[in-house]
N, C-alpha and C positions, 0 to 999 in steps of 0.2 A: 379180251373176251373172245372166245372160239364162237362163231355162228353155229357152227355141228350142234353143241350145248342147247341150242336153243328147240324148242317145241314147238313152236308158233311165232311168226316173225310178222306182226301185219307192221304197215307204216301209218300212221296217224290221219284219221280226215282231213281235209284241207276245205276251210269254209269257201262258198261261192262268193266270187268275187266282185268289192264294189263300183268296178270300172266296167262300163261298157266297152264293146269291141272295137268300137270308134277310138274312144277312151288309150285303149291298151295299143291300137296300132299308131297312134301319136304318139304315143310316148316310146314305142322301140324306134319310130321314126326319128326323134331329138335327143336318143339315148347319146348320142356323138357329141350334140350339142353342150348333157348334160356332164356328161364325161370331165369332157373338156372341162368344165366351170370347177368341178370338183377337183382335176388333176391340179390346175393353179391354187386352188384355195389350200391344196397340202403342200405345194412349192413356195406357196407363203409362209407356212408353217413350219417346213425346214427351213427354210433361210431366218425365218426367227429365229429357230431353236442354235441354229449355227452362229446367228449373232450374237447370243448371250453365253453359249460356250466360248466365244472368241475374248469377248468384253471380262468374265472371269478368267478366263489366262492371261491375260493382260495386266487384272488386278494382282490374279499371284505371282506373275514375273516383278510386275512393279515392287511389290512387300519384300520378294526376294532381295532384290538390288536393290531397296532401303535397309534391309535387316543385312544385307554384305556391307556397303557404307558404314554402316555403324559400328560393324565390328574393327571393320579395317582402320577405322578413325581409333578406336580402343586402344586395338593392340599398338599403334601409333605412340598414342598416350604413352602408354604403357613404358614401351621400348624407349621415350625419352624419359622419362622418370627413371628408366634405370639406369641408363648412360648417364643422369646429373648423379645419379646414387653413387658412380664408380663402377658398377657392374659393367665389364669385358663382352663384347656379344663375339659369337664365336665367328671363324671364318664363314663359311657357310651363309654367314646371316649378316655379310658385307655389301651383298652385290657386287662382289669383284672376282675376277676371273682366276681361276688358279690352276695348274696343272700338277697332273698325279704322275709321277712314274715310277712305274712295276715292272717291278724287276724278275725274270722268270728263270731258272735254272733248269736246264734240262739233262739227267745221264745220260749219257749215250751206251757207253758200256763202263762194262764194271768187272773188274778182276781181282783174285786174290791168291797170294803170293805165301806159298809158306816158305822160309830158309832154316 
C-alpha cells in the first residue's frame, strides 16, 4: 500500500501508562539483566529443539540400517536357494576379480587402387 493513497494518516492513541517514572527507570536500568535471562531461556530452547532433531536422525538412520540388514539377509536367502536350485550366478556376482581386454583398431590411412 502506497502512503500517497492515503488522506489522513493519524497513528493511534497510546493509553497513559501504568508505571511510575520510578517504575519505568528501573526497569531500563535491569533491561540487561532482563535481557540476559531471556537470551538463555531461548538458548535452552534451541538446544532442546536441536536435541530432538538430532534423537530423530538417529531413530531414522537406525530403521534405515535395520531395513538395509534385512534386505541383505533376503537377498542372502535368496541367492542360496538358488545356487541349491542349480541356478549359475553370473560373473559379476562372484566377487572375483577379472580382467577385460579391449581391443582397439586404429586406420591410419587408407588407399585405393584401381588396376
Amino acid at each position: 500500500i502506497d502512503i500517497e493513497d492515503f488522506k489522513q494518516f493519524l497513528w493511534r492513541p497510546r493509553p497513559q501508562s501504568l508505571l511510575s517514572e520510578e517504575q519505568k527507570r528501573t526497569i531500563r536500568k535491569d533491561l540487561k539483566s532482563y535481557s540476559r535471562a531471556f537470551d538463555e531461556q531461548d538458548e535452552r530452547r534451541l538446544h532442546a529443539a536441536d536435541a530432538e532433531l538430532m534423537s530423530q536422525r538417529r531413530r531414522l538412520v537406525s530403521e534405515w540400517e535395520t531395513w538395509r540388514t534385512q534386505v541383505a539377509e533376503l537377498l542372502a536367502a535368496e541367492t542360496d536357494k538358488a545356487l541349491a536350485d542349480g541356478y549359475k550366478l553370473p560373473i559379476a556376482a562372484d566377487n572375483e576379480d577379472f580382467v577385460v581386454e579391449e581391443i582397439v583398431e586404429e586406420i591410419i590411412e587408407e588407399k585405393e587402387e584401381f588396376i
